[in-house]
C-alpha positions in Angstrom: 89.1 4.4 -10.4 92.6 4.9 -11.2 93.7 8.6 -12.4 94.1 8.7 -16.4 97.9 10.1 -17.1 98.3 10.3 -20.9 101.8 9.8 -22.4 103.1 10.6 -25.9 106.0 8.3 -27.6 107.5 9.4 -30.9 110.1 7.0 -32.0 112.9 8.5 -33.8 116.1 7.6 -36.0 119.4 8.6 -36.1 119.3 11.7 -38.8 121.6 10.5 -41.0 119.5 7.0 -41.4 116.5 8.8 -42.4 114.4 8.6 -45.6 116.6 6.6 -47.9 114.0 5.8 -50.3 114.5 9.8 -51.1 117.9 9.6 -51.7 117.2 10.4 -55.6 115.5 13.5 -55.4 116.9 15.1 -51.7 120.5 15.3 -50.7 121.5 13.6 -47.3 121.7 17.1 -45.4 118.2 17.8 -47.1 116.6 14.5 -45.9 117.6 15.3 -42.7 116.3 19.1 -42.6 113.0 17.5 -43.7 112.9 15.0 -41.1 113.6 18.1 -38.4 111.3 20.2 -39.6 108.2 17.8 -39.8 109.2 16.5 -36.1 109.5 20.1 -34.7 105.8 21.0 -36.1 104.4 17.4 -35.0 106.0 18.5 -31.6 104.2 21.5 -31.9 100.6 20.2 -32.0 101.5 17.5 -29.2 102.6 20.9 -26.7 98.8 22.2 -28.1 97.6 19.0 -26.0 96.7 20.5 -22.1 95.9 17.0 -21.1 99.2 15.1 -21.6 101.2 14.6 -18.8 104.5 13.9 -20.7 105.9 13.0 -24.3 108.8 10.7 -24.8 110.6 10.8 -28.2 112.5 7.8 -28.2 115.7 8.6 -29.9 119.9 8.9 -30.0 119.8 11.9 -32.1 121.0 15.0 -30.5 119.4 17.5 -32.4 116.1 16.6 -31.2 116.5 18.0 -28.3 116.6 21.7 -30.0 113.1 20.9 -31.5 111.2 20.2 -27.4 108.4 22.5 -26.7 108.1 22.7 -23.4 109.2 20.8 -20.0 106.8 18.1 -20.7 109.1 16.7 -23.9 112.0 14.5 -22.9 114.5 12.6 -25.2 115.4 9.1 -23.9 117.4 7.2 -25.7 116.7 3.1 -26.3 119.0 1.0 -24.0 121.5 -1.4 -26.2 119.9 -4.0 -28.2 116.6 -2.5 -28.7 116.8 -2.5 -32.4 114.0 -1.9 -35.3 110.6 0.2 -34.8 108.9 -2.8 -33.0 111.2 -3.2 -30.1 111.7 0.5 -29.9 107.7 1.3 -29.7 107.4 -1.5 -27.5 110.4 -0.5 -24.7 108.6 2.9 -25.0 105.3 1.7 -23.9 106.8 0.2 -21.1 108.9 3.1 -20.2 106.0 5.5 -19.9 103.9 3.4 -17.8 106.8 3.0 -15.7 106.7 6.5 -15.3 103.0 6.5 -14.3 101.3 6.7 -17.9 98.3 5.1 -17.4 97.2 5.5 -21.8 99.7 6.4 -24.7 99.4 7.7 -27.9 102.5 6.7 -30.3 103.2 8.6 -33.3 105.6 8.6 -36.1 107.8 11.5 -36.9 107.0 12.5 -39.9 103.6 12.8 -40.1 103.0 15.6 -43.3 99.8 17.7 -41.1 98.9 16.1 -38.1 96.5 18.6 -36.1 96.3 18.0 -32.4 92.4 17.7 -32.3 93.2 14.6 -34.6 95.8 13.4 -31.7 93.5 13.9 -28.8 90.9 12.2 -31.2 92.8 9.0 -31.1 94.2 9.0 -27.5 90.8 9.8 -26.2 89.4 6.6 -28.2 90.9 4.5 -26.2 89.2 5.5 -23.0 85.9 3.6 -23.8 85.3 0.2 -22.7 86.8 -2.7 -24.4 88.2 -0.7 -26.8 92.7 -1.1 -25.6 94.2 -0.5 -28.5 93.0 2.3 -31.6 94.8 2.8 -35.0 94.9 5.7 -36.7 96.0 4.3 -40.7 97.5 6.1 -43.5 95.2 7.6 -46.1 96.4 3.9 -48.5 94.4 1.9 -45.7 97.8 0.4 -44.9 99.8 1.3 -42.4 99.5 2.9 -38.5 100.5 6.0 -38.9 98.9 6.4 -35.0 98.3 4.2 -32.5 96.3 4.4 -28.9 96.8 2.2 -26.0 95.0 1.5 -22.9 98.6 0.4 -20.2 99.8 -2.3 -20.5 99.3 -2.8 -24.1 97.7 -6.2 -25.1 99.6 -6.8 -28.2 102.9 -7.1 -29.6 104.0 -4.3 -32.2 103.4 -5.0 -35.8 104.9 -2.0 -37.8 106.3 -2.9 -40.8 104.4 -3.8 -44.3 100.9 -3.8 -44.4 101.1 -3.3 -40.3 97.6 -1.4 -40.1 96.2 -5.1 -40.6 98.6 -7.2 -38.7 97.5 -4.9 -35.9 93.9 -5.5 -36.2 94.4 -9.2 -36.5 97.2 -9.1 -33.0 94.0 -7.3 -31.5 91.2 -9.5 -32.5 94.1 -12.5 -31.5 93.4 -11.3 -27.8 89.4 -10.9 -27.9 89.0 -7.2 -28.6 87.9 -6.0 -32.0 90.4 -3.0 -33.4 89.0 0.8 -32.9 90.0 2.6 -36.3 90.3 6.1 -36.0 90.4 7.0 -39.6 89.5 10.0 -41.8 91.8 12.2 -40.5 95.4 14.5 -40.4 97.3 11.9 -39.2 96.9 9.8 -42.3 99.6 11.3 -44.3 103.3 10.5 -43.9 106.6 11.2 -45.5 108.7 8.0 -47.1 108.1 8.3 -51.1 108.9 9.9 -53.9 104.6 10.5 -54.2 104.4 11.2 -50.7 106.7 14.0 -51.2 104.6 14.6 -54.2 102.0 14.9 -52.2 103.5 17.0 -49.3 104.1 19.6 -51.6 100.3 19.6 -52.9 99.3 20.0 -49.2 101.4 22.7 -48.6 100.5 24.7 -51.1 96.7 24.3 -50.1 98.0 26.2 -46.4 98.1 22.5 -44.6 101.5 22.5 -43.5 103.0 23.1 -40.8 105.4 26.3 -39.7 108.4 24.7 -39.7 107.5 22.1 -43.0 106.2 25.4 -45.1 109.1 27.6 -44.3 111.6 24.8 -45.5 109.6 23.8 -48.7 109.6 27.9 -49.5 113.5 27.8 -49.1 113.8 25.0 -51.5 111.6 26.8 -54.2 109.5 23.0 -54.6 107.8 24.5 -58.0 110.7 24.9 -60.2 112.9 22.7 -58.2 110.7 19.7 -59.3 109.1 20.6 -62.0 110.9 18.2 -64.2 110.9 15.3 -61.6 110.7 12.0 -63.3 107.4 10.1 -63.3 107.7 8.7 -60.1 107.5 12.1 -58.6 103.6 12.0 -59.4 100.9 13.0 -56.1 98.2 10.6 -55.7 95.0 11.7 -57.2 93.7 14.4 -54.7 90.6 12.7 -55.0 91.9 9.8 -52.9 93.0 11.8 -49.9 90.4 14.8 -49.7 88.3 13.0 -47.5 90.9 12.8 -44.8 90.8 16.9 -45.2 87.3 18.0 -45.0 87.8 19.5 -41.6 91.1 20.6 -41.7 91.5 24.5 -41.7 93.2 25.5 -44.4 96.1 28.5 -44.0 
């Protein structure tokens, strides 16, 4: 039997591309110190993982490489005309298994609390028979907010709207019924007006990370926001809580 080597991809924009949709309510050099910050504690959990052999954040952005953990992390840049999420995620993949990675993990960047149990939760899923490919969605049922790949992957990318579903059908496509890792910290990103709503809410219950909580104190969120307009409204807590049962709370 082959060894297992376990990669980590995190795909990552330029800086000033990121988080448009929160152009309203963050200015350009905040978006970006958002984007930073949740990257640099997402790159903290992944360093908590003793079992992965490397992580590649796929990027052009030099400041990421001020955020790396540890020698494990590297920062490769996509070669010219690997454009959009798909192509990127997919180069990636093939990247890391040329560098031996025999299973990945892909994440996004700005996941709101991921834990790294939840990460080695979903890589680990992937190492039981006929199960290549596991998704970890967002809380909305929605999107992949994680995925798990046995190398080389079976399926093409999907990401875009509604891609938690288009990835289930690509898997079933190729005879292999989709492994959903749900119900957990991975579930929460950062594109919204309410998912910023909601980053906030989890903050204040302790859920945040080091880097997230010390730049939401800086910002003073409460009376910053406080007169937000109505599409600055959190999901109903009871919609997510499930996804934090067993999270420990700061």
């Amino acid at each position: 039997m082959s060894a297992i080597v376990n990669w980590a991809i995190v795909p990552v924009k330029i800086f000033d591309q990121v988080k448009q949709r929160l152009a309203g309510l963050l200015s350009a050099a905040e978006r970006q110190a958002l984007v930073a910050a949740l990257l640099g504690d997402l790159l903290n959990e992944l360093a908590q993982l003793n079992d992965l052999d490397g992580v590649l954040i796929a990027s052009s952005e030099p400041q990421v490489a001020a955020l790396l953990p540890d020698s494990r992390f590297i920062v490769v840049a996509e070669p010219a005309g690997v454009e959009g999420l798909n192509a990127a995620v997919s180069w990636a993949l093939t990247e890391v298994q040329s560098r031996g990675a025999s299973h990945a993990v892909v994440l996004h960047g700005d996941l709101a609390i991921a834990r790294a149990e939840d990460i080695s939760r979903l890589l680990n899923s992937v190492k039981t028979p006929n199960f290549p490919v596991a998704i970890a969605p967002d809380w909305r049922g929605d999107g992949s907010n994680g995925m798990a790949f046995v190398l080389p992957s079976v399926i093409d990318m999907q990401y875009g709207k509604d891609s938690f579903h288009r990835h289930c059908a690509a898997i079933q496509q190729q005879g292999f019924e989709p492994l959903v890792v749900d119900k957990t910290t991975l579930a929460f990103d950062v594109d919204t007006a309410p998912d910023l709503a909601l980053l906030i809410q989890l903050h204040h219950l302790g859920l945040t990370g080091e880097k997230t909580a010390a730049l939401l104190n800086s910002w003073d969120v409460d009376h910053r926001f406080a007169t937000s307009g109505p599409e600055f409204v959190a999901p109903p807590m009871n919609l997510v809580e499930q996804n934090l049962k067993d999270v420990q709370r700061g």
